[in-house]
Legacy VTK file of the C-alpha trace (Angstrom):
# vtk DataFile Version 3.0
C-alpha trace
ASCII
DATASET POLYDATA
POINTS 263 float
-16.296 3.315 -17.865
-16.018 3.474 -14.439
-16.299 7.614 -13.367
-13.705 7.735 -10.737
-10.686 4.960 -11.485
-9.477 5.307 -7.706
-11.509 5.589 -4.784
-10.264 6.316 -1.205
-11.810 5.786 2.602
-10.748 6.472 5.723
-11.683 4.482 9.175
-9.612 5.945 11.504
-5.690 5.140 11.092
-6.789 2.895 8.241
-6.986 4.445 5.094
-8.462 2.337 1.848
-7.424 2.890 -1.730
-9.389 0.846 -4.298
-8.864 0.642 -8.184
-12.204 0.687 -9.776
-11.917 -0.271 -13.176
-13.686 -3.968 -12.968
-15.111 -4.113 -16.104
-11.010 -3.251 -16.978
-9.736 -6.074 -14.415
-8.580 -2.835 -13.080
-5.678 -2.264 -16.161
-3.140 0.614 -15.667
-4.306 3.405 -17.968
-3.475 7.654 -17.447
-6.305 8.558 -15.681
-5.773 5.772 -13.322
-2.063 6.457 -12.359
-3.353 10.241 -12.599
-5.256 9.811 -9.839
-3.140 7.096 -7.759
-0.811 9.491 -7.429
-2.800 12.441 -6.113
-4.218 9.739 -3.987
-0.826 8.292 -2.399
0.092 11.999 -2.156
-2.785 13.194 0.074
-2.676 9.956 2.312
0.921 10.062 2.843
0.450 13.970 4.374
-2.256 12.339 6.732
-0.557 11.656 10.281
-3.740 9.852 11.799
-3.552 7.165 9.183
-1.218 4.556 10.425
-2.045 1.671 7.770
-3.012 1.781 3.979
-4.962 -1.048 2.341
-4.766 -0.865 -1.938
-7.109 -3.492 -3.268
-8.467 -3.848 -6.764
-12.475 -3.742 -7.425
-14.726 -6.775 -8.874
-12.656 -9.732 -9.780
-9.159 -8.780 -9.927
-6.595 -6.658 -8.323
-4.883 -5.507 -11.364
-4.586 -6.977 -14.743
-1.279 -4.176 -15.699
-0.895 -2.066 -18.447
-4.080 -1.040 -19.945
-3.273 -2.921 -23.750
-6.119 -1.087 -25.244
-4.790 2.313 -24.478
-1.458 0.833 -25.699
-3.622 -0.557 -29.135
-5.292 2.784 -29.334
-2.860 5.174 -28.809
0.568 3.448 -27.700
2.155 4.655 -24.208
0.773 8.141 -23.097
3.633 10.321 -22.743
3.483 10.906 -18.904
2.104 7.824 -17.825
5.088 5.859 -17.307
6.958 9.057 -15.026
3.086 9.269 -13.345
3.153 5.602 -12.632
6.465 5.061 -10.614
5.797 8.096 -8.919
2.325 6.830 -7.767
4.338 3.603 -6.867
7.329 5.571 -5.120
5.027 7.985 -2.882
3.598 4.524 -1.358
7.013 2.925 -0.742
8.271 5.663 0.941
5.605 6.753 2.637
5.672 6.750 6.810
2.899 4.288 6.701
2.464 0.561 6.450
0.902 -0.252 2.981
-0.571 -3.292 2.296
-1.217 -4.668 -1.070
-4.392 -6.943 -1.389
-4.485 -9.173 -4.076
-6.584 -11.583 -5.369
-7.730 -12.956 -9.201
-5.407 -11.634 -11.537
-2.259 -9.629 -10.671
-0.577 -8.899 -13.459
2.275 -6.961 -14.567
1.649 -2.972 -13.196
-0.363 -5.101 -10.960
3.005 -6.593 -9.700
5.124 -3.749 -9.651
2.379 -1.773 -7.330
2.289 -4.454 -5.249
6.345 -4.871 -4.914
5.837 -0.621 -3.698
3.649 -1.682 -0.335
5.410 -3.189 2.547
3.258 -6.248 2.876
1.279 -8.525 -0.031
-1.654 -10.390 1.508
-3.026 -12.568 -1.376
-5.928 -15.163 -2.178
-5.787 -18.585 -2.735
-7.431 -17.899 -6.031
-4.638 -15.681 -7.296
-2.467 -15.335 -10.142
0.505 -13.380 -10.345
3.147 -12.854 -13.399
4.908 -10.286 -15.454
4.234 -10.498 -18.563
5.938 -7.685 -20.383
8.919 -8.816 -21.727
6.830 -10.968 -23.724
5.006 -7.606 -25.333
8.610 -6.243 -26.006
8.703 -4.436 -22.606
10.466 -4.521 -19.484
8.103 -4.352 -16.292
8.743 -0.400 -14.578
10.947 -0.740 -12.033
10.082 -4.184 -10.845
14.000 -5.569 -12.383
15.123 -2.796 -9.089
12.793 -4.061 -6.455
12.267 -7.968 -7.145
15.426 -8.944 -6.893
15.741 -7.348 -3.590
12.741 -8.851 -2.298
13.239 -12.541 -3.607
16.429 -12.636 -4.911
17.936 -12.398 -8.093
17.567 -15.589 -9.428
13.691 -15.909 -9.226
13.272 -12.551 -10.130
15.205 -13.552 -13.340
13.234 -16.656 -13.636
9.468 -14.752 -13.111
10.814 -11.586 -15.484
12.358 -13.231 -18.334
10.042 -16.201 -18.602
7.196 -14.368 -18.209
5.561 -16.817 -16.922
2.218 -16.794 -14.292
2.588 -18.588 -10.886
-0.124 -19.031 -7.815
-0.452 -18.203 -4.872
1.252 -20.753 -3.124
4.281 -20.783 -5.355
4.330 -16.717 -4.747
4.296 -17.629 -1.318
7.235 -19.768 -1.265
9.364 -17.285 -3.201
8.214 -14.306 -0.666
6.264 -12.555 -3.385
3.365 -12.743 -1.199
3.861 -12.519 2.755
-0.076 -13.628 4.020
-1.878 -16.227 2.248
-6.217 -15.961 2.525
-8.446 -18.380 1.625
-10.626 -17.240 -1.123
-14.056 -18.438 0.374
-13.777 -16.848 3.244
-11.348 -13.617 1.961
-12.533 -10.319 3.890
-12.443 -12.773 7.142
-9.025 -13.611 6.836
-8.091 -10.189 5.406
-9.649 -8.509 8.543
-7.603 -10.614 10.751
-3.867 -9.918 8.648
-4.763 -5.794 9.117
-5.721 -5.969 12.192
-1.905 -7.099 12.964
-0.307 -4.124 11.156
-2.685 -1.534 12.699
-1.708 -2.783 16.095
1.873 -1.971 15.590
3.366 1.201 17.703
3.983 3.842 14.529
7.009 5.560 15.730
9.057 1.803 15.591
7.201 0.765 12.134
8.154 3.949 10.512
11.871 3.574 11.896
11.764 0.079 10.647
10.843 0.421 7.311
13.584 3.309 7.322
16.153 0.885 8.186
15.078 -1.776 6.408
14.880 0.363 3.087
18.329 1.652 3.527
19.867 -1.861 4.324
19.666 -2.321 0.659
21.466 1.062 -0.447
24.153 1.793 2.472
26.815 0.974 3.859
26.616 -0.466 7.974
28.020 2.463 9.241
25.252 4.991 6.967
22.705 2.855 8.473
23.655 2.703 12.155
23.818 6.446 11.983
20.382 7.084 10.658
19.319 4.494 13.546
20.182 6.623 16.726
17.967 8.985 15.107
14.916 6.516 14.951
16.194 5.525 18.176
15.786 8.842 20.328
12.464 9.532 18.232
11.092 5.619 19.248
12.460 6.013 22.987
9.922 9.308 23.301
7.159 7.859 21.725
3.788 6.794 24.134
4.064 3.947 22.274
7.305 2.741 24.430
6.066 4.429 27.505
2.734 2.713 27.215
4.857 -0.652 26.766
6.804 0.089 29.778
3.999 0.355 32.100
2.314 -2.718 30.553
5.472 -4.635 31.679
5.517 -3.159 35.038
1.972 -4.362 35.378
2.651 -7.739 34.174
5.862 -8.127 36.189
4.248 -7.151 39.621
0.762 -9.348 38.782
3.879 -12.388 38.232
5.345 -11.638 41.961
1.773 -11.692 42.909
1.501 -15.312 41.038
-1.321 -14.105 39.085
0.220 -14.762 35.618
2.322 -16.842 33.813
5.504 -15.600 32.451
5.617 -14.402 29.127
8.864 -14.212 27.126
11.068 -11.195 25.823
10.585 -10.037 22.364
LINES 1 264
263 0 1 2 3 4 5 6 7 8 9 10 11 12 13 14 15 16 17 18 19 20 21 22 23 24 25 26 27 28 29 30 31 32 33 34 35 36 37 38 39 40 41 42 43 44 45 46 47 48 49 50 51 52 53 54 55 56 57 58 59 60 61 62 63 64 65 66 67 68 69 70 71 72 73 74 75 76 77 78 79 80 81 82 83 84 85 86 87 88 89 90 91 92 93 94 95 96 97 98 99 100 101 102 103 104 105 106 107 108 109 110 111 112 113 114 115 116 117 118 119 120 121 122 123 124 125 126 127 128 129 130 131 132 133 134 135 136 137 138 139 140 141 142 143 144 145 146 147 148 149 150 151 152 153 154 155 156 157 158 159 160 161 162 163 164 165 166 167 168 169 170 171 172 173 174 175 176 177 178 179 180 181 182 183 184 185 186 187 188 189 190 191 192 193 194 195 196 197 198 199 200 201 202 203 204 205 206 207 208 209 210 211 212 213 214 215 216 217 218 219 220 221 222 223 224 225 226 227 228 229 230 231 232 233 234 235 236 237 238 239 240 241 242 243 244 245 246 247 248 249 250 251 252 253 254 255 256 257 258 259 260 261 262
C-alpha cells in the first residue's frame, strides 16, 4: 500500500498533484479523497501557482471507486461529501487545472477529470462510467457532463455504461488535447506549456464567466464581467501586452516585420 495516496510538487507557477495508488490503478478510496482535498485546498490558497497538473501514477490515471473498500466495508460514510468537495475546490479554484489522463479512466476517474478546466489524454486511453451498472449513479458527473458535451452523449456514456477511446472522447469534447502514447511527457510538456503562458488575471476572469454562463442569466453575467474587466485592464499582464504591440507596430513602420493579425 502505497504510504502517501497523493503527492504534490511545485515548479514555480506549476503545481503537480499525482495519485499514487498504482498497484490500485489509482481507485478512489477515503484516505485518497482525504488527502485530495487537503491537497486542492492548500494549492488553491497559493497565488504563485498559475497552472495545476493532476495525473495518476504507474499505468493508469484512475480506475474510480475503490470496489474493494466497497466489498470490504461498503461506502465510508464521509467519502462521498469528501470526494465532491476535493472535486469542487479544483473547479473553482483561480487556477487552470489540467487533468492528465492516460490507461484507464474510469468512473471517479471521470468525474475528477470533468472538475479541471482542460483533459489532455493518451492515445492509449480508456474512458467510461461504469456505475450505473454497479447500481450507482456516477457523483456529480449527470451535473457537469451534460454541460460539457451535451445531454445526449452524456445520456448515451452514463446510462450505457459503456468504455470509449481516446479518439471517440475526443470527438465528443470529453478530452480537449490528444498525446501520443510513445512519446507522452513530450507532447504533454508542449500542451502545459500553452496554459502556463496565459496572462492569469484574463484566465481567472474567463473561467469566471465561462462557469456562470451555465447558471445565469445575460444580464448576471455581464455584471460580474465589468468586474473582471477593471481587475484585467490593471493587470501587467495587459500593460506588458500593450507595449509588446507598440513595439511590433513601430518595427512594421520601420518594415522590419510582417503584420500579424488581431486576436
Amino acid at each position: 500500500m502505497s504510504e502517501n495516496p497523493v503527492l504534490l510538487e511545485r515548479d514555480g507557477p506549476l503545481a503537480r498533484i499525482t495519485l499514487n495508488r498504482p498497484d490500485k490503478f489509482n481507485a478512489l478510496n477515503l484516505r485518497l479523497v482525504q488527502r485530495l482535498d487537503a491537497i486542492a485546498e492548500e494549492v488553491a490558497a497559493e497565488s504563485e501557482v498559475k497552472v495545476v497538473v493532476i495525473r495518476g501514477a504507474g499505468r493508469a490515471f484512475c480506475a474510480g471507486l475503490d470496489l474493494d473498500m466497497m466489498a470490504r466495508q461498503g461506502m465510508p460514510p464521509d467519502f462521498y461529501e469528501l470526494q465532491e468537495r476535493a472535486f469542487r475546490r479544483l473547479e473553482l479554484m483561480d487556477k487552470i487545472t489540467i487533468a492528465v489522463l492516460h490507461g484507464y479512466c474510469l468512473g471517479g476517474g471521470v468525474q475528477l477529470a470533468v472538475s479541471c478546466d482542460i483533459r489532455v489524454a493518451g492515445t492509449d486511453c480508456r474512458i467510461g462510467l461504469p456505475a450505473v451498472n454497479e447500481g450507482l449513479f456516477p457523483g456529480m458527473a449527470p451535473f457537469r457532463l451534460p454541460r460539457l458535451i451535451g445531454l445526449g452523449s452524456a445520456r448515451r456514456l452514463i446510462l450505457s455504461g459503456e468504455m470509449i477511446g481516446a479518439d471517440e472522447a475526443l470527438r465528443l469534447g470529453l478530452v480537449d488535447h490528444l498525446v501520443g502514447a510513445a512519446d507522452f511527457d513530450k507532447g504533454l510538456d508542449e500542451v502545459v506549456a500553452r496554459y502556463l503562458e496565459a496572462p492569469s488575471t484574463a484566465s481567472i476572469a474567463s473561467k469566471h464567466l465561462m462557469r456562470q454562463a451555465l447558471d445565469h442569466p445575460f444580464e448576471k453575467v455581464y455584471e460580474a464581467s465589468r468586474k473582471w474587466l477593471v481587475d484585467c485592464l490593471a493587470s501587467k499582464e495587459v500593460e506588458t501586452a500593450r507595449e509588446a504591440w507598440l513595439r511590433r507596430r513601430a518595427e512594421r513602420q520601420r518594415g522590419t516585420v510582417a503584420p500579424t493579425p488581431r486576436s
